[in-house]
C-alpha positions as CSV (number, residue, x, y, z in Angstrom):
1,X,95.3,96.0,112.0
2,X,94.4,99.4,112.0
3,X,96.8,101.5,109.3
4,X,98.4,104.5,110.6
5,X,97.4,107.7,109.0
6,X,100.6,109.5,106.6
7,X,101.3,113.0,108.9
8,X,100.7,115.8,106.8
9,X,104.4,116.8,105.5
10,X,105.1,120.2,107.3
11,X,104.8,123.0,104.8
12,X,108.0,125.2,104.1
13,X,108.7,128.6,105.9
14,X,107.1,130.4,102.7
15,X,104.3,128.7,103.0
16,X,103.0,130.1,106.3
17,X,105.1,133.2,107.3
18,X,104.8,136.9,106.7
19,X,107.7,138.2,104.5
20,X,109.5,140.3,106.9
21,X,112.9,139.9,105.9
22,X,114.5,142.4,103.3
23,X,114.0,145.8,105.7
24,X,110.7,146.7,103.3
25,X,107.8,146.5,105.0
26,X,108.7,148.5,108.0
27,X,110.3,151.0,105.9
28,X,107.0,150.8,103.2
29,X,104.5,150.6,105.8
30,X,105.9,153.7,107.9
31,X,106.5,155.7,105.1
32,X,102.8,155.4,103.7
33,X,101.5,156.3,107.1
34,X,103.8,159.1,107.7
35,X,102.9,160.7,103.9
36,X,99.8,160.4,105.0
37,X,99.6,161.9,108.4
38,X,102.1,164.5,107.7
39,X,100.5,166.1,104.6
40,X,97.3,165.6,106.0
41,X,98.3,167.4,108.6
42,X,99.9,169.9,106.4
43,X,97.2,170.8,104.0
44,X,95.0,171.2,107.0
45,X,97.3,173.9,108.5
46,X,97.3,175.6,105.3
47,X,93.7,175.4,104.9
48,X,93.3,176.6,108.1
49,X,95.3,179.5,107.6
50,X,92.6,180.7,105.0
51,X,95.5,180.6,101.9
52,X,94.3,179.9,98.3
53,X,93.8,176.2,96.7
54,X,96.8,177.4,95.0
55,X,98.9,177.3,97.4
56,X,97.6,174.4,99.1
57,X,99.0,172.6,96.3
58,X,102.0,174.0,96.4
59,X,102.2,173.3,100.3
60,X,100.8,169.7,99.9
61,X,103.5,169.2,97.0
62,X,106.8,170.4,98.5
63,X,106.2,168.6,102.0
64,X,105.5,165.2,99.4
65,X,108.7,165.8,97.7
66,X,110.8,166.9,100.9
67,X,109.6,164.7,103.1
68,X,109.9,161.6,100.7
69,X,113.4,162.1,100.4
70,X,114.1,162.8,104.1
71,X,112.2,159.7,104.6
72,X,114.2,157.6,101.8
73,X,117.5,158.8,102.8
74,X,116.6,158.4,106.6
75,X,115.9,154.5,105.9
76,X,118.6,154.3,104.0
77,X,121.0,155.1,106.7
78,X,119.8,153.7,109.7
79,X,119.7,150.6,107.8
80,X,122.9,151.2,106.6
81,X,124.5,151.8,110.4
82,X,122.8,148.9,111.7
83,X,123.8,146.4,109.1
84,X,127.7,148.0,109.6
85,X,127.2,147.4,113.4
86,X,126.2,143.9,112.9
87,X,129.2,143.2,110.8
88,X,131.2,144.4,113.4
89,X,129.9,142.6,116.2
90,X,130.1,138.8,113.6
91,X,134.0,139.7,112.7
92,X,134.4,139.8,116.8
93,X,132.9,137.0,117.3
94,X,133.9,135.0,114.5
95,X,137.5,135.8,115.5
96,X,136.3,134.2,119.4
97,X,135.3,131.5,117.6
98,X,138.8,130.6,116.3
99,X,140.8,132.3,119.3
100,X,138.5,130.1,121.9
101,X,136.4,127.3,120.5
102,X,136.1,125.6,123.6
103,X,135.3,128.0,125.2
104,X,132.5,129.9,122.8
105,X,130.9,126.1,122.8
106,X,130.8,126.4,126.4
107,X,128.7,129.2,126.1
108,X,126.9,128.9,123.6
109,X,126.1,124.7,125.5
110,X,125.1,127.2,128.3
111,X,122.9,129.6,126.5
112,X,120.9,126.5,125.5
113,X,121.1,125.0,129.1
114,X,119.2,128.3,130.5
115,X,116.7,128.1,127.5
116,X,115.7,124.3,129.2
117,X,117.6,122.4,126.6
118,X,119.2,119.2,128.9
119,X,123.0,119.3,129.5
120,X,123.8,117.0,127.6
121,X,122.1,117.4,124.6
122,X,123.2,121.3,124.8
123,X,127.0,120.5,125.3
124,X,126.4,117.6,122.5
125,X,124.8,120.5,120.0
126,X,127.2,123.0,120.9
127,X,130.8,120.4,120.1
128,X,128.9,119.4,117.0
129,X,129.2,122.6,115.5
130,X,132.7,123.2,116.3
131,X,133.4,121.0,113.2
132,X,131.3,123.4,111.4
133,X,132.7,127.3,111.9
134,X,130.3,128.9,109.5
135,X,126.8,126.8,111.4
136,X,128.6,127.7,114.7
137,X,128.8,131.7,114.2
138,X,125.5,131.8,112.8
139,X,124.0,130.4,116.1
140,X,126.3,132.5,118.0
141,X,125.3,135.9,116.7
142,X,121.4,134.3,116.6
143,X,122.1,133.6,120.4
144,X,124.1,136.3,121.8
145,X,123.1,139.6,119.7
146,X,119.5,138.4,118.5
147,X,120.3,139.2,114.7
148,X,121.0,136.5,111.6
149,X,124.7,137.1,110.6
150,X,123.5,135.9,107.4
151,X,120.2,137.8,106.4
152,X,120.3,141.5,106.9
153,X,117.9,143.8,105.2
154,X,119.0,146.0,102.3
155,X,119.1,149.9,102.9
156,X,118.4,150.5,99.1
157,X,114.8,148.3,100.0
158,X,114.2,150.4,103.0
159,X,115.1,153.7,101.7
160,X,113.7,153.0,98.0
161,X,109.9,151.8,99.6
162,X,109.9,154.4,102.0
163,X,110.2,157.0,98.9
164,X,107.8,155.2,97.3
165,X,104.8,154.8,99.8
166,X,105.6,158.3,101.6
167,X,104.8,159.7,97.9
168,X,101.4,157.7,97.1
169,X,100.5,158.5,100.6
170,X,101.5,162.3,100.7
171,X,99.7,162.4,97.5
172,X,96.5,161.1,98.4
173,X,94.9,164.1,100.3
174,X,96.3,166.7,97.8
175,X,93.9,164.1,95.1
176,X,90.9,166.5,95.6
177,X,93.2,169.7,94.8
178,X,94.6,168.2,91.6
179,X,91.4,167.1,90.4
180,X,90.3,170.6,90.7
181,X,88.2,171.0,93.8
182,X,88.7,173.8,96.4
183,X,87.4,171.9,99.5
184,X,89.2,171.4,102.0
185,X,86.8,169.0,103.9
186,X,87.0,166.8,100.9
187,X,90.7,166.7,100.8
188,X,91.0,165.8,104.4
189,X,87.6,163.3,103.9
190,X,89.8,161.6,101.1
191,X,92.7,161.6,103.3
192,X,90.8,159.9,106.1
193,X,89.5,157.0,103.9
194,X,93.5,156.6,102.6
195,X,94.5,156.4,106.3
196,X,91.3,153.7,106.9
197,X,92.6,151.4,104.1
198,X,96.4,152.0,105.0
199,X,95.6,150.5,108.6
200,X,93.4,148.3,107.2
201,X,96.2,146.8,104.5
202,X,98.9,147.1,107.5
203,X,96.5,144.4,109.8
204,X,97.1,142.2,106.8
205,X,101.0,141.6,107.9
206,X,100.0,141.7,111.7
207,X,96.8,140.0,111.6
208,X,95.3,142.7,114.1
209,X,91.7,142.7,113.6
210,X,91.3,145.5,110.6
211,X,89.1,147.8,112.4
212,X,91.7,147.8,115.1
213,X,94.5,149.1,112.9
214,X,92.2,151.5,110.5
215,X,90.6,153.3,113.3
216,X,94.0,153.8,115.0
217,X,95.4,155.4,111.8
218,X,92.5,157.6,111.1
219,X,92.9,158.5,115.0
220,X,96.4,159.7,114.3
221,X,95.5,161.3,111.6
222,X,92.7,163.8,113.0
223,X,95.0,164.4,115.7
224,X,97.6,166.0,113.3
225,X,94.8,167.3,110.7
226,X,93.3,168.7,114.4
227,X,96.6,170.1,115.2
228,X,97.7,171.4,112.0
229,X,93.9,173.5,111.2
230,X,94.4,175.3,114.6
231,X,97.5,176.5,114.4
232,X,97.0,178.0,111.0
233,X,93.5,179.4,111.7
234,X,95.1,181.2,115.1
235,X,98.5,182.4,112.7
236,X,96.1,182.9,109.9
237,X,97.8,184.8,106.8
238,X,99.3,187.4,109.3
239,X,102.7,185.5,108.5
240,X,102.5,184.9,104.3
């Protein structure tokens, strides 16, 4: 008699899932790319608009510091709205829940019912949780608004990572300046291989191929050093 293998015991969630809970790595990964692009963009304007290293520095460091705490305090409240919307919609429908139970596991039978679940195994699913409120609202509002009433993401996580990564990026094309060189080429070559290695980390969480997402960043990036080197060599100095 031929002995049937042992199935390989199904690993946990941890073991094969991205971390994307906790509202950071949106918030860390846009910020990064926005530091970069934007002061990228920014030096390159001034650069462009023939103004000392000096004040390239200056430039470079006020839109770092300005535009990480727009960015952190941006996070912060969408965050912060969406997680107070979501509570909102969970009281409402935790108070359907008690106002209507048969009804609400009629629905929620249905919902399954449409997904291709059979009748009665939805309707079965659906009385079963009745006994157990807490189970019941948490498929509900995974059901009906697409959200876990249980895991939200943290604003001070978004908002605190966003400060954080817009900074290192924002900082990395002013690198050259600080270290005492007047190029600008150099500045916006260094910027260039940050925004490479940026896409290139982000394809690790997306598993894009990592020549897809570097070339797109550095793509976005010309485009704004492009943008911002024109406009301050047609304004030039005429303004300052």
């Amino acid at each position: 008699m031929t002995k049937e293998p042992n199935p390989t015991p199904a690993r946990s969630h941890a073991d094969h899932h991205t971390d994307v809970s906790g509202g950071w790595l949106r918030a860390a990964t846009f910020g990064g790319m926005d530091g970069l692009v934007s002061n990228i963009g920014l030096i390159a304007g001034v650069g462009g608009g023939g103004v000392a290293p000096g004040a390239i520095v200056l430039a470079g460091i006020a839109g770092l510091i300005a535009g990480a705490i727009s960015m952190a305090f941006g996070e912060y409240t969408s965050v912060k709205t969406q997680n107070e919307a979501i509570e909102r919609e969970v009281a409402r429908e935790r108070a359907e829940l008690i106002r209507n139970p048969e009804g609400e596991a009629a629905e929620l039978a249905q919902m399954w019912i449409d997904r291709g679940i059979s009748a009665d195994v939805a309707r079965q699913m659906a009385q079963a949780l009745k006994d157990r409120p807490d189970e019941a609202l948490r498929f509900h509002v995974q059901e009906e608004l697409g959200v876990s009433a249980i895991e939200k993401p943290s604003p001070w996580v978004a908002g605190g990572s966003s400060f954080v990564t817009f900074s290192i990026g924002a900082l990395i094309p002013l690198m050259p300046y600080l270290l005492g060189s007047t190029s600008l080429l150099l500045a916006l070559g260094v910027g260039g291989v940050g925004l490479l290695f940026a896409g290139a980390l982000a394809s690790k969480f997306t598993h894009r191929p990592w020549w897809y997402a570097a070339g797109r960043q550095l793509l976005l990036g010309t485009i704004a050093a492009a943008a911002g080197f024109l406009i301050g060599l047609m304004i030039g100095t005429d303004l300052v």
